[in-house]
ROLO-86545 format. One line per field, with one value per residue (C-alpha): residue number from 1; residue in one letter; chain; x, y, z. Coordinates in nm, 3 decimals. Last residue first. Layout:
N
seq <- [NUM:...] .
type <- [a:...] .
mol <- [A:...] .
px <- [X:...] .
py <- [Y:...] .
pz <- [Z:...] .
! end
This chain:
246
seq <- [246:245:244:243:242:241:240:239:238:237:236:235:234:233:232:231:230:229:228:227:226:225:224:223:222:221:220:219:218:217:216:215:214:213:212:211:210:209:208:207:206:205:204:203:202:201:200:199:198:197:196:195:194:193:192:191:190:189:188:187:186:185:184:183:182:181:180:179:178:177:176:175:174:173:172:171:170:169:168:167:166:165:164:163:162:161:160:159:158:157:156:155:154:153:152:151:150:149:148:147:146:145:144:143:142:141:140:139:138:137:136:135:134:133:132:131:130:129:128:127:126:125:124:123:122:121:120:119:118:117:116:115:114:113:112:111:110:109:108:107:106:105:104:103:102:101:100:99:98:97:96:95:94:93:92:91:90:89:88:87:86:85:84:83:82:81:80:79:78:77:76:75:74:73:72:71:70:69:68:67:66:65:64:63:62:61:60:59:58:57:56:55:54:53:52:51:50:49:48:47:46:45:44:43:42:41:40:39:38:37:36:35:34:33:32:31:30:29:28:27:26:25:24:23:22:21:20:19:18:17:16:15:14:13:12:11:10:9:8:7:6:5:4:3:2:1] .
type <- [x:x:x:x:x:x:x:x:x:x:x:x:x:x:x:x:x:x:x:x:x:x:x:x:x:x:x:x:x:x:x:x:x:x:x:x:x:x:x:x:x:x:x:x:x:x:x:x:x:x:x:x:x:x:x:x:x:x:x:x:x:x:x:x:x:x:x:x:x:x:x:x:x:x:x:x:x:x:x:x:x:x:x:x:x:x:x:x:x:x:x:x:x:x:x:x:x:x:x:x:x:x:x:x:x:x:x:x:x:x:x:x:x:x:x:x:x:x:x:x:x:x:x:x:x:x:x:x:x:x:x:x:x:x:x:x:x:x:x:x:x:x:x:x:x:x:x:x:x:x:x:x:x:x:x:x:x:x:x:x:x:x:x:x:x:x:x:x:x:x:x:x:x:x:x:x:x:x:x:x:x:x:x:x:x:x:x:x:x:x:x:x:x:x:x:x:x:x:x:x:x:x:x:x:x:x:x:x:x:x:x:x:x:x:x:x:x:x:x:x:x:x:x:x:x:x:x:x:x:x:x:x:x:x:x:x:x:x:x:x:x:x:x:x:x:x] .
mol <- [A:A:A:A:A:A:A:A:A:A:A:A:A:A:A:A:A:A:A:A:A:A:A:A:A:A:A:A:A:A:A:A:A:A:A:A:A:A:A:A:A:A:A:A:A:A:A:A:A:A:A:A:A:A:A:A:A:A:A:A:A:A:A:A:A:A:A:A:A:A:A:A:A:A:A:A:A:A:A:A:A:A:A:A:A:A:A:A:A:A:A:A:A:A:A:A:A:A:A:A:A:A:A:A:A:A:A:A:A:A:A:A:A:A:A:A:A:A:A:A:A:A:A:A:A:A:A:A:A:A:A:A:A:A:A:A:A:A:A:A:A:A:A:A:A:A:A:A:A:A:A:A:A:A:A:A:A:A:A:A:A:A:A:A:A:A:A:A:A:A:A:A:A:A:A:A:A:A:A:A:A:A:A:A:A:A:A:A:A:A:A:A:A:A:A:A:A:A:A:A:A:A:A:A:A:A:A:A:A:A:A:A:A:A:A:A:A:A:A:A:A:A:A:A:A:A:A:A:A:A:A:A:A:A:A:A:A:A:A:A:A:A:A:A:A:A] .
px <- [-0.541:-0.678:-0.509:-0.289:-0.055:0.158:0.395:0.400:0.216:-0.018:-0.205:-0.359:-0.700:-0.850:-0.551:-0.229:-0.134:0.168:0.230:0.489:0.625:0.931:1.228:1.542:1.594:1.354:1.107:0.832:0.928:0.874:0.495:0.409:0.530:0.343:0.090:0.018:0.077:-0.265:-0.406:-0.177:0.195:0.318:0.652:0.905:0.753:0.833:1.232:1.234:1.068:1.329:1.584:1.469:1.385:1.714:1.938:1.645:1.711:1.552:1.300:0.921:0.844:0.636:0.499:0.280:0.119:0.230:0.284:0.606:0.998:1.032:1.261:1.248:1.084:0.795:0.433:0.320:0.551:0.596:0.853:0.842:1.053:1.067:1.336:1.350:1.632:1.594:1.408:1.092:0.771:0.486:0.475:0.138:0.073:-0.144:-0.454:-0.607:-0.307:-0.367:-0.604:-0.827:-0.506:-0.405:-0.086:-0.004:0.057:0.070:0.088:0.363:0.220:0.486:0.408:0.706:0.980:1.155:1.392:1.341:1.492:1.268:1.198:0.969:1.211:1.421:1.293:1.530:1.354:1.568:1.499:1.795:1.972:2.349:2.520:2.148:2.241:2.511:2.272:2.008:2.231:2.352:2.023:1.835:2.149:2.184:1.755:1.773:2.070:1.907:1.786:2.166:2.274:2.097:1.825:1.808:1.655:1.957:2.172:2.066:2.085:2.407:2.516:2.386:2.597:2.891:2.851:2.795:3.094:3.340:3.458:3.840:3.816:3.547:3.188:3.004:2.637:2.258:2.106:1.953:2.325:2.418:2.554:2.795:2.817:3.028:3.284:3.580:3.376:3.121:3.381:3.435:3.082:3.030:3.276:3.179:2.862:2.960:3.089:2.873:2.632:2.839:2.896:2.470:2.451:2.722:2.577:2.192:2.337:2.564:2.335:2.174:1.855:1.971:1.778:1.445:1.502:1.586:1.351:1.511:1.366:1.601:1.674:1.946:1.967:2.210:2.235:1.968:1.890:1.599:1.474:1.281:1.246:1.102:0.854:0.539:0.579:0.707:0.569:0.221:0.306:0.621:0.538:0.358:0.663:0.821:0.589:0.394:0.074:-0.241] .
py <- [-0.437:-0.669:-0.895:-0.854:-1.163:-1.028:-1.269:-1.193:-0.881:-0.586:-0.314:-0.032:0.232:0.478:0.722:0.582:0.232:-0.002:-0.372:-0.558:-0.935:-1.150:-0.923:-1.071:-1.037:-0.726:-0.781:-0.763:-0.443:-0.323:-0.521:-0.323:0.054:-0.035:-0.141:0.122:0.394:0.380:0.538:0.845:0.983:0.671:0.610:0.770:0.516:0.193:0.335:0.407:0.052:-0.084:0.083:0.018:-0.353:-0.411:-0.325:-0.466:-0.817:-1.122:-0.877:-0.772:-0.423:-0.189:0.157:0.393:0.721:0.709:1.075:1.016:1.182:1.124:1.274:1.114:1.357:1.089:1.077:1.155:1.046:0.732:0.452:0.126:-0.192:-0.542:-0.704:-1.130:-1.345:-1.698:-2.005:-1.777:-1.845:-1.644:-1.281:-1.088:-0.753:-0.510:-0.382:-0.062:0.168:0.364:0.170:0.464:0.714:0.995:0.894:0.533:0.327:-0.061:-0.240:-0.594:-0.880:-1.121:-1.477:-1.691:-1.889:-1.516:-1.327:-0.982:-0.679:-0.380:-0.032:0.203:0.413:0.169:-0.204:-0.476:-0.797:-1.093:-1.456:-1.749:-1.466:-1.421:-1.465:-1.321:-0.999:-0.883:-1.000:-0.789:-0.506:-0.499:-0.515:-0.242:-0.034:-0.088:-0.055:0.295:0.376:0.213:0.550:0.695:0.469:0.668:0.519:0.225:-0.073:-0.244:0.021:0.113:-0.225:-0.249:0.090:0.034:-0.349:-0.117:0.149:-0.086:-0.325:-0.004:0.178:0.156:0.174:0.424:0.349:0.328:0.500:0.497:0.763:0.987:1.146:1.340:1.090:0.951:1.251:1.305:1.058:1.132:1.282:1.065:0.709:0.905:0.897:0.559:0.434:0.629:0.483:0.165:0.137:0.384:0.117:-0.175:0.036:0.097:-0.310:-0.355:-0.124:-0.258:-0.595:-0.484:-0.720:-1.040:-1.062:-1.352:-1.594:-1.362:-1.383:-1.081:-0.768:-0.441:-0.080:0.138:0.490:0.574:0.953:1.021:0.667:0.589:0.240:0.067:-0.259:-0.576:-0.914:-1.194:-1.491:-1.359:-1.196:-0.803:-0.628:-0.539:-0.155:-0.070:0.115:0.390:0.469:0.650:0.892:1.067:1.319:1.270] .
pz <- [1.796:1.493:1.290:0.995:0.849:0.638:0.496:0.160:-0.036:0.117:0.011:0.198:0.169:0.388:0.420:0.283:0.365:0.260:0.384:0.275:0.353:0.294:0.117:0.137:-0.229:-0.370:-0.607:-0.373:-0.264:-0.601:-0.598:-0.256:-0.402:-0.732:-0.514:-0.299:-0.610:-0.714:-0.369:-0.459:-0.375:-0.285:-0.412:-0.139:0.147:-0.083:-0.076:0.312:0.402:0.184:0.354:0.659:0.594:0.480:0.799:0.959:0.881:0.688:0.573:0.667:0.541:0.656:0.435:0.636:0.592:0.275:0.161:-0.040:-0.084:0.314:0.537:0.925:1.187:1.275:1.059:0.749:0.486:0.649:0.702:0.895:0.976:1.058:1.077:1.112:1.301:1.187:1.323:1.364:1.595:1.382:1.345:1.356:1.255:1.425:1.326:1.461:1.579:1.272:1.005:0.928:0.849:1.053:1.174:1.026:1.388:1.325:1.625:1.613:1.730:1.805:1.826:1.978:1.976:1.919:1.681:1.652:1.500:1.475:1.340:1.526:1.643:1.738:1.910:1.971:2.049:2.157:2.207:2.270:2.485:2.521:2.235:2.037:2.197:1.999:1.663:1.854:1.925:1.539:1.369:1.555:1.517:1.185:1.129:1.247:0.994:0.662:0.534:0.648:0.336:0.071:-0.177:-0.454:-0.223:-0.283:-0.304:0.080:0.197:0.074:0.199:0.506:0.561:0.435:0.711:1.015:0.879:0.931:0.596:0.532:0.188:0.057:0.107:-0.295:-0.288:-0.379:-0.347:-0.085:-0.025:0.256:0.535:0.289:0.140:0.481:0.393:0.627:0.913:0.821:0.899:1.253:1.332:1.217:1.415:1.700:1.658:1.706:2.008:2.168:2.100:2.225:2.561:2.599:2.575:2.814:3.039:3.002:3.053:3.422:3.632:3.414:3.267:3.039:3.228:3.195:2.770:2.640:2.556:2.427:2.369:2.177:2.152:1.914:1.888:2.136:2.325:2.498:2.630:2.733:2.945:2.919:3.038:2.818:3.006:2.767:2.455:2.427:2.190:2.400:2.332:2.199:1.879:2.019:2.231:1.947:1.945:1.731:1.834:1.667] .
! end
């Protein structure tokens, strides 16, 4: 089965929301706002802030370039921008690299941008998400080669506070994985996290019997409020996972 990105953005976006995309080297994102927030010049502004901030983090590499080395986690020297610090929380919190928590940063930081102008936003990259809508979201599931791919679907109730939701794999996309899950999600109270969770759950299956080790460590984690982990035939799942059918 061939991956792509656009997999993920099928039947995201709710009812009444207006969408729209921007590319910015490798961050491609896929962005819903509320219809009154629609406004002439967003996509610009949005594809300014980006640029934005990833010349900040490009410049803070060119100082720090373990920093976009290392799969463990790591200290930012002084000076680092807010992008690169919130990463290498996440990342030392979930007990990888910062650059495993870069998809998510961008996700993150648009959609808290965009929340000054929008009451709902849905920022979509690479297949990990920031949302915050009144809402239900049913986000598909897409696990390569597994039973479940693009099957079920999870479903995200109205939310008060921003949510991420994030995947990694070992079998699907061009991101570096340690595992073979063929999927690994994680629900969090941002994406920054739910990367970098999603990353470290993805790195311990190996075998059917590591599903919920991987789905019991995410557990553990602060900020963490739902997992779901698949490989092949089987999955496991913990929180506020609520699957239903595609």
């Amino acid at each position: 089965m061939h991956y792509t990105r656009r997999n993920y953005r099928q039947g995201l976006c709710p009812a009444g929301m207006e969408t729209f995309t921007v590319a910015v080297k490798e961050t491609d994102l896929w962005l819903a706002v509320d219809g009154s927030a629609m406004v002439p010049g967003l996509p610009e502004k949005v594809e300014h802030f980006v640029w934005k901030e990833r010349r900040l983090l490009e410049r803070y590499i060119e100082k720090d370039p373990v920093f976009l080395q290392t799969l463990d986690p790591y200290v930012v020297s002084p000076g680092a921008p807010p992008i690169a610090v919130d990463m290498v929380r996440a990342g030392n919190m979930a007990g990888v690299g910062p650059m495993a928590a870069v998809a998510g940063a961008f996700a993150q930081y648009v959609g808290e941008w965009l929340l000054k102008l929008s009451s709902q936003v849905i920022v979509e990259n690479g297949g990990d998400i920031f949302l915050r809508c009144d809402h239900p979201v049913k986000v598909g599931i897409f696990a390569g080669k597994s039973a479940f791919s693009q099957k079920l679907a999870i479903r995200i109730g109205p939310q008060a506070e921003p949510r991420g939701i994030c995947t990694s794999s070992g079998s699907v996309g061009p991101s570096y994985s340690q595992g073979r899950a063929d999927a690994a999600v994680i629900l969090a109270t941002s994406a920054i996290l739910a990367d970098a969770v999603a990353t470290a759950a993805a790195n311990m299956i190996h075998t059917h019997e590591d599903l919920h080790t991987a789905v019991k460590f995410a557990g553990e984690i602060k900020g963490v409020k739902g997992a779901l982990v698949i490989l092949g035939e089987k999955l496991a799942a913990w929180g506020e996972i609520e699957l239903q059918g595609i």
